[in-house]
N, C-alpha and C positions, 0 to 999 in steps of 0.2 A: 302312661302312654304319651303325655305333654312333654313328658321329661326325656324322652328316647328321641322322640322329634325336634325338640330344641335344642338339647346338649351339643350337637354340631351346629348351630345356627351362631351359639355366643360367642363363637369365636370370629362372627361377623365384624368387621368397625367399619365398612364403608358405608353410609345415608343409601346409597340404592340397594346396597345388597341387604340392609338392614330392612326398607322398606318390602322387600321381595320377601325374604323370609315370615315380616307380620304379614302380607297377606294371602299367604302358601298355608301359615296356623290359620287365618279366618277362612279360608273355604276348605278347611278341613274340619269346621265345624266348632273349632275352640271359640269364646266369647273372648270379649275386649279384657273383661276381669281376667278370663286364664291368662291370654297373653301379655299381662300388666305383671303379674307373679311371676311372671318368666325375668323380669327386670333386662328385657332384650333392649325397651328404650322408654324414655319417659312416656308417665302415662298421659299427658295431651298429644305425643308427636304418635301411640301409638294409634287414638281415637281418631286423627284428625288423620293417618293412611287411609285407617279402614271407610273414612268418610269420604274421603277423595275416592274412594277403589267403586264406591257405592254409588258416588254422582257417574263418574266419569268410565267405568267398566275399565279401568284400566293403572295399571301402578306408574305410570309413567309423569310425572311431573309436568304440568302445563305449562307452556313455555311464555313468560311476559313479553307482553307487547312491547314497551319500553317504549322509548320517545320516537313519532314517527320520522324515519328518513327524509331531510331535507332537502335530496336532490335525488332525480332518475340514472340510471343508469346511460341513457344521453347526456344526462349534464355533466355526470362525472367522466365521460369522456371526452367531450369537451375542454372541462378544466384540466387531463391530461395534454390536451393539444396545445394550449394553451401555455405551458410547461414547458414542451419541450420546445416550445418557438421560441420562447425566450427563460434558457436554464438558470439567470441569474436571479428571476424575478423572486419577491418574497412569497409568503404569504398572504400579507395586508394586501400586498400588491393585484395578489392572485383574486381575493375574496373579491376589492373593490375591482375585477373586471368580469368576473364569474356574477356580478350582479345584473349585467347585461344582460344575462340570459334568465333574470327574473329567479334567481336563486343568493334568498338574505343568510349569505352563512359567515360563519367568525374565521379566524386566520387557521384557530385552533382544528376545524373541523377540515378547511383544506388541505392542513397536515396530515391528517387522518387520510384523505381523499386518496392521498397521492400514495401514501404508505401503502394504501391497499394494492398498486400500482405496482410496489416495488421501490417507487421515486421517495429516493431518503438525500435530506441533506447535507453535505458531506464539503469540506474543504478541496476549491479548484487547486488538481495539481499542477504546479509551473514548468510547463513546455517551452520551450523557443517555437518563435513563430516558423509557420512552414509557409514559404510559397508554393507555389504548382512547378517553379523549376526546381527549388528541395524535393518534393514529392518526387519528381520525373527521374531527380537523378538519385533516391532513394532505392526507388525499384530498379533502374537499372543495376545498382548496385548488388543489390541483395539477388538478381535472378543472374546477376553475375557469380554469384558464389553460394546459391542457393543447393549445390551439388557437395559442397564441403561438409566434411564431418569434422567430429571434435579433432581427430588425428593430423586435418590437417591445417587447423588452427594451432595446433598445437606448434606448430612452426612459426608462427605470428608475434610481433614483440610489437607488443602497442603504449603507445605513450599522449601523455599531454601533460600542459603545464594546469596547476593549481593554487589559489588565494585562501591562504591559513590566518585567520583572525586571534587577536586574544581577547580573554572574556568569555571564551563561549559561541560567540557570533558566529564562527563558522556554519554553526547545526544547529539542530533544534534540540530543546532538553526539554523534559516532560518530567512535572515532580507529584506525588502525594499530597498532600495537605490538609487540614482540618479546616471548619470555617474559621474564619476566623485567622486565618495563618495564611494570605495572598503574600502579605509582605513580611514576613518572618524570612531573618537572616537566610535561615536555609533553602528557600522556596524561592526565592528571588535568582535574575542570572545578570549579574554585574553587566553596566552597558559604561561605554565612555564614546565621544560625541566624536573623537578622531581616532578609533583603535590604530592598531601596530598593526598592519599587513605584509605579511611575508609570502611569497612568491616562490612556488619549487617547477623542478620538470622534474615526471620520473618514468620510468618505465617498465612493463613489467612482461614474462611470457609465461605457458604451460608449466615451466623450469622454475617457477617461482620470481620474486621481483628483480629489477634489476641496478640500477645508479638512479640517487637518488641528489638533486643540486640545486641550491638555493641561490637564486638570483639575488645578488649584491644589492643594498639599496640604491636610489638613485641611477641606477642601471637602466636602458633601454633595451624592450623584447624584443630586439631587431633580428634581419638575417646575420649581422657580425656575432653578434653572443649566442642565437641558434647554432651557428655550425661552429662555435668554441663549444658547445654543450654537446654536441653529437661526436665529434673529435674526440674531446674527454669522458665523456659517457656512454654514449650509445656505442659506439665500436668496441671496448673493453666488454660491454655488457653481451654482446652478440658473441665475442670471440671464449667467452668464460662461460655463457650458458650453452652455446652451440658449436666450439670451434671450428673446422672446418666445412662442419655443416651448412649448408644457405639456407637461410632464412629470411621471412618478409618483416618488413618492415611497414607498419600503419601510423601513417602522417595523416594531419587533417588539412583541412584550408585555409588556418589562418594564413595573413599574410605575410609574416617572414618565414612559413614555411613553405609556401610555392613561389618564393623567389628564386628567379632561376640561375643565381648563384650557387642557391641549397639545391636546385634540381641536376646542374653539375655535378656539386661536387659528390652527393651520393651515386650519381652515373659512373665520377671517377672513381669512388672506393666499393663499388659493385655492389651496392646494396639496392633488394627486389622492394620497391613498392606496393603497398597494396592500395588497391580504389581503379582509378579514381574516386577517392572519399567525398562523400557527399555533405552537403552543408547544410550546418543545422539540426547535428545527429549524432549527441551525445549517448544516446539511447542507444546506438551502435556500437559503443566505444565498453569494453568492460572495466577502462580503467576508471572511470566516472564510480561507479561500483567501489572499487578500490579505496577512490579517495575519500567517499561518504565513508566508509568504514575504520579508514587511519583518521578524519577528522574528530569523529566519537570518540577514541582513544584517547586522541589528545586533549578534546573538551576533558575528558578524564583528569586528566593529572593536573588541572586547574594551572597552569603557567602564570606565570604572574609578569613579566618580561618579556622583552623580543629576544632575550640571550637563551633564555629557560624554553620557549616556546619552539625557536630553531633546535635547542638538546633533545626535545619530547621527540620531534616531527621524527626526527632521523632514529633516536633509540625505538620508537612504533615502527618504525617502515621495514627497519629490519628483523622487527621482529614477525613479520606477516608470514606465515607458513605458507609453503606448496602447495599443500593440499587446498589449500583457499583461493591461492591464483589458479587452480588447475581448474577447480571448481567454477571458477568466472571464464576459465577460456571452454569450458567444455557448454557453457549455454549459449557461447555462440549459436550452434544452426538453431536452437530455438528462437534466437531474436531475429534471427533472418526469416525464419518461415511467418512469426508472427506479423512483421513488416509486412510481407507479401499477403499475407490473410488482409490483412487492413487496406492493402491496397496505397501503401507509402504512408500512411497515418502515423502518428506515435504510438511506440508499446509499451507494457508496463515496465520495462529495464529502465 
């Protein structure tokens, strides 16, 4: 009879279910000895259920007290507020002001605090600062075109200029390592105190990228070399991705781009504006996207030169598929709705 009732029990391996099982055989009557012959589990873990089931009427495992809580459920809400007034502070910081409220605890346990919170520490990501006229003329922006779909961004040829480092320095590279291996050849991202800076403008639409032009060294970003750039760039690139078609064009604020030489002369070669673009608001821009994506490329191919690093820039840019820029133009209305959610704040773009 032991053996009919147990044979489906050894196929048991969990501690609770194993404990249910030996005390399902003792108040069926079997002794500690039957159920030790069973070899369902050692014979002190089997004596010491049946003696727990016997104090306590029950198979359920007493739950230890453990060390007691060193702060109320006010404190710890407190030392939330205390957080969010000021998101830079440390730990040390936090403990030594959460003492104030007559709670002795370690840096360690405020960490805990806040974790319960949800409040994890996490590296500030780098915004441009916004004033309240970025803000104002964000959302005007965005409930300006807040009706647009992908289709009719897809008509939009956005551009900006961008600074390509060598070394590495443009981006961030994140490596593997053993201990021991900080500074091991491969681990390490070559720094030098004056890199080589190269300077492009490019542009790209729906249609995929478009001219891509490396600002000469010792050159000025003025409005003369802006509208030598749009001349030989931006027109061939509108006329080859769109011919006849009109299409807008997205200019930002710097200032040789609202010189009103440049606002001429795009008036005289009839090309549509878009914006007025608001300052401050890169997170607008898809091609910022763009260039984080062609800069990782080229940290790739390790350049060793400014001759090698201008060959990389240009063989990556052409090689950026459609489907990629199409994909950056088509989250347009999601950045615009996100803006407007925030109320002109930054968004995750």
């Amino acid at each position: 009879m032991l053996e009919i009732i147990v044979l489906p029990l050894l196929t048991m391996v969990t501690c609770k279910e194993t404990r249910a099982a030996i005390i399902a055989l003792h108040k069926n009557g079997f002794t500690g000895k039957d159920i030790v012959a069973t070899k369902i589990a050692p014979k002190s873990t089997i004596y010491r259920f049946i003696k727990n089931f016997k104090e306590r009427g029950s198979i359920l495992v007493k739950k230890a007290s453990g060390h007691p809580r060193k702060s109320s459920k006010r404190q710890d809400r407190l030392l939330k507020r205390i957080q969010l007034l000021d998101r830079s502070a440390t730990s040390a910081e936090l403990a030594q002001e959460w003492q104030q409220a007559d709670v002795c605890a370690s840096a360690r346990t405020v960490r805990r605090r806040l974790l319960e919170d949800g409040l994890v520490s996490r590296r500030a990501a780098k915004k441009p600062l916004l004033s309240k006229k970025n803000i104002r003329h964000r959302l005007i922006f965005c409930r300006k075109y807040s009706e647009w779909t992908a289709e009719d961004w897809g008509k939009v040829i956005f551009s900006d200029e961008a600074p390509f480092r060598l070394f590495g320095a443009s981006g961030k590279r994140l490596v593997r390592r053993r201990k021991g291996e900080r500074y091991h050849q491969s681990c390490v991202m070559p720094t030098v105190k004056h890199p080589d800076t190269i300077h492009v403008w490019g542009c790209f639409s729906s249609k995929g990228v478009g001219s891509l032009t490396i600002l000469p060294k010792n050159t000025a970003m003025n409005k003369e070399w802006y509208q030598n750039t749009l001349q030989q760039q931006l027109l061939p690139t509108t006329q080859q991705q769109f011919g006849e078609e009109q299409c807008i064009f997205q200019n930002d604020g710097a200032p040789c781009h609202k010189a009103k030489v440049i606002t001429k002369w795009l008036g005289d070669q009839n090309v549509k504006i878009l914006g007025p673009w608001p300052g401050n608001s890169p997170d607008l821009n898809p091609i910022e996207n763009l260039w984080s994506i062609l800069k990782r490329r080229v940290d790739k191919q390790k350049p060793t030169n400014s001759d090698k690093l201008q060959e990389v820039i240009m063989k990556e840019w052409v090689a950026i598929s459609q489907d990629l820029a199409q994909k950056l133009i088509e989250g347009m209305p999601s950045r615009i709705a996100e803006v407007l959610k925030k109320k002109g704040q930054h968004c995750k773009y």
